[in-house]
C-alpha positions, 0 to 999 in steps of 0.5 A: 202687202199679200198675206201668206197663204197659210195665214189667209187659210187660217183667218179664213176658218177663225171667221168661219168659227166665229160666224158659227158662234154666231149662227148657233147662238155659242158663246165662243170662249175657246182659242179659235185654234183650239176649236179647229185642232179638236175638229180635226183630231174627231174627225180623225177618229170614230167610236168602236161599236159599243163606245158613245164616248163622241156624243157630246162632242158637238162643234154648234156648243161649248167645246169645254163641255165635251167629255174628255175636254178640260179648260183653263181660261180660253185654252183645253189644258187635257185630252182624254180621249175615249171612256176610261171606265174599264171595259169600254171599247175604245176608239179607232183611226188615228191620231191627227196632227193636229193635237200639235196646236193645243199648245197650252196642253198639259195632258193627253191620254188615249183609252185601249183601242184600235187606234193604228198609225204613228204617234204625231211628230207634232206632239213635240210642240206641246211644250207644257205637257207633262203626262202622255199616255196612248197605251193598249192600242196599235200604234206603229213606227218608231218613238219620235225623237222629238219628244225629247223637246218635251222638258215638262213631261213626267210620265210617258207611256206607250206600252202594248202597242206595235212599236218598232225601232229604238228609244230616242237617247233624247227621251233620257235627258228630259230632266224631270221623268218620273215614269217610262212605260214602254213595255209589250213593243218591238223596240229594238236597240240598247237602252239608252242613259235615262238623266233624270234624277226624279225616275222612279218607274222604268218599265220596258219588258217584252221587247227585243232591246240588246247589248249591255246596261251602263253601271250609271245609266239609270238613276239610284232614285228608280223604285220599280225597274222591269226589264224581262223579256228582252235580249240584254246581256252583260253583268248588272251587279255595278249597276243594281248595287246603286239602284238601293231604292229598288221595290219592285225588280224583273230582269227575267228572260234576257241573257245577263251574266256576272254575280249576284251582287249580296247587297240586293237582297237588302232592298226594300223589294217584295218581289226578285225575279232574276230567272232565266239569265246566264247569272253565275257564281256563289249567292251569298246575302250579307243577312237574313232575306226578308224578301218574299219572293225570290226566283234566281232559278235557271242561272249558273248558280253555284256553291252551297245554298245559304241559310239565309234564303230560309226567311224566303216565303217563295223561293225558287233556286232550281235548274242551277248547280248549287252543291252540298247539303241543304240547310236545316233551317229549311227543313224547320221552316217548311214544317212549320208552314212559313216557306209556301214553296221551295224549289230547289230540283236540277241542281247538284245538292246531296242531302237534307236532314228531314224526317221522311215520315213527316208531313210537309203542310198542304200550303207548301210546296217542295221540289228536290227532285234531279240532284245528287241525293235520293229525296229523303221525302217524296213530294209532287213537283212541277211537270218541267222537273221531268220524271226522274228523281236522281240526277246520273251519278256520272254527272255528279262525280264529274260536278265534284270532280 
């Protein structure tokens, strides 16, 4: 009976392994598939100049003893491929397809370099992986759907690469991501329901995703959520009011609209960054915020600033059209050094009881320039406040008119 030609071609090479095993004195304890996957993938890659990360790999030795190549039994279980030590210059070519026959993969990491091209269809094969990480190189197209047939991955990152297209609504069924790392692309698109209700790291800034975010898209287990820089729209407040895990988020730069929601400001978050949205309405926190740092400037903000923001260490309100007399526990607290900066320019505020004489602290920062007031103090400002210190009375009569 005639054997298939591809089967021929392979028996072919597994007997010119094993004659090399024999001819170079080897002692041959790697999966022959294994071997000719790892030829092909250095044959498809080089060190950048300054890189030696491939002088070890030697095909007349041991495989397993290959920088970046680990073994369990018979099998290479991990791929790192490239120095990971900080500084190091990486590698270029591409990815062969080839990495799709070291089935027992469980981890496959790539180092900043140059490598182009497209990330292989045949990674889908590797039904045990569990961490993908090629990041900081040049890999273009778009994210192969199949990497949803990835049940076991737990992180995937393909962040700052030349990505195009969109995230595969595959990728959100994988039942035990933990972390997706898709940021510094050009993906394009809406963000589709991520399923699993292990994710704690959603990070997917400075891409071109459009269109509305689902209230029940992401899961209340996510702690760390970036979205900045995109073009998404819509309001958010159902969908951050169940994210109560949150400890870390940035939706800067899009174009999201509705309220605030007061729960947030509940959140065990260090960092809130909600700048440069189309947020609108009253801000009002349900108690004192204990969040560091909070940026909601340059919304649609309005009604009075609450006393509640006083507790803030950084907080940045201004370019919105908050109105009224500004809280004297402000004035308190920037006195005695604990606000490190309040901005609060270009809005539509009327006054703040504070001594002109005093001396605000060399550590803190204010800004109320370009309101409905005169400053009560003179401080410097930041260069995008413009020069001029009070905002048209024609446009503040027509605020409170």
């Amino acid at each position: 009976m005639a054997m298939h030609p591809s089967r021929s071609c392979f028996s072919v090479l597994v007997v010119v392994y094993l004659l090399q095993c024999k001819l170079f004195f080897v002692h041959c304890i790697l999966n022959p598939l294994d071997f000719l996957a790892l030829q092909s993938v250095r044959k498809s890659l080089d060190d950048m100049p300054g890189s030696n990360f491939f002088a070890s790999w030697d095909f007349t030795s041991d495989p397993c003893n290959f920088a970046g190549v680990y073994c369990e039994s018979d099998r290479v279980i991990a791929l790192n491929l490239g120095d990971p030590r900080a500084g190091s210059p990486g590698l270029t070519g591409r990815l062969d397809p080839a990495i799709g026959k070291l089935s027992a993969l469980t981890e496959l990491s790539v180092v900043p370099g140059r490598i182009m091209g497209s990330l292989p269809q045949s990674i889908s094969q590797l039904k045990d992986l569990r961490f993908l990480a090629v990041s900081r190189n040049f890999l273009s197209g778009g994210i192969p759907a199949t990497l949803g047939q990835l049940r076991n991955l737990k992180t995937l990152d393909l962040s700052y690469n030349q990505l195009t297209g969109d995230i595969p609504r595959s990728i959100g069924t994988i039942p035990g991501l933990s972390n997706v790392i898709l940021s510094h692309n050009h993906i394009s698109g809406s963000i589709p329901p991520f399923l699993s209700e292990t994710l704690t790291r959603l990070e997917l800034k400075h891409n071109e995703l459009s269109g509305y975010i689902s209230p029940t898209s992401l899961p209340p287990s996510l702690q760390y959520l970036s979205l900045s820089w995109n073009r998404l729209s819509g309001p958010v407040d159902l969908l951050l009011s169940r994210l109560d895990r949150l400890n870390y988020l940035d939706l800067s730069m899009n174009q999201l609209s509705g309220c605030i929601p007061s729960r947030i400001f509940t959140f065990p978050i260090t960092n809130l960054q909600l700048q440069r949205n189309s947020f609108s309405g009253p801000v009002q926190p349900g108690g004192q915020v204990t969040i560091p740092t909070v940026d909601l400037s340059y919304n649609r903000l309005s009604g009075g600033i609450s006393p509640l923001f006083s507790t803030v260490q950084s907080l940045y309100l201004n370019n919105n059209r908050f109105t009224g007399q500004i809280p004297g526990s402000f004035a308190d607290r920037l006195l005695d050094a604990s606000i490190q900066i309040l901005y609060l320019q270009h809005n539509y505020l009327t006054g703040m009881q504070i001594n002109p004489t005093v001396e605000i602290p060399l550590s803190s920062s204010l800004c109320l320039q370009y309101n409905c007031m005169v400053p009560p103090i003179q401080t410097p400002c930041p260069l995008k406040a413009g020069k001029e210190k009070t905002r048209p009375t024609g446009q503040c009569n027509e605020w409170r008119g």
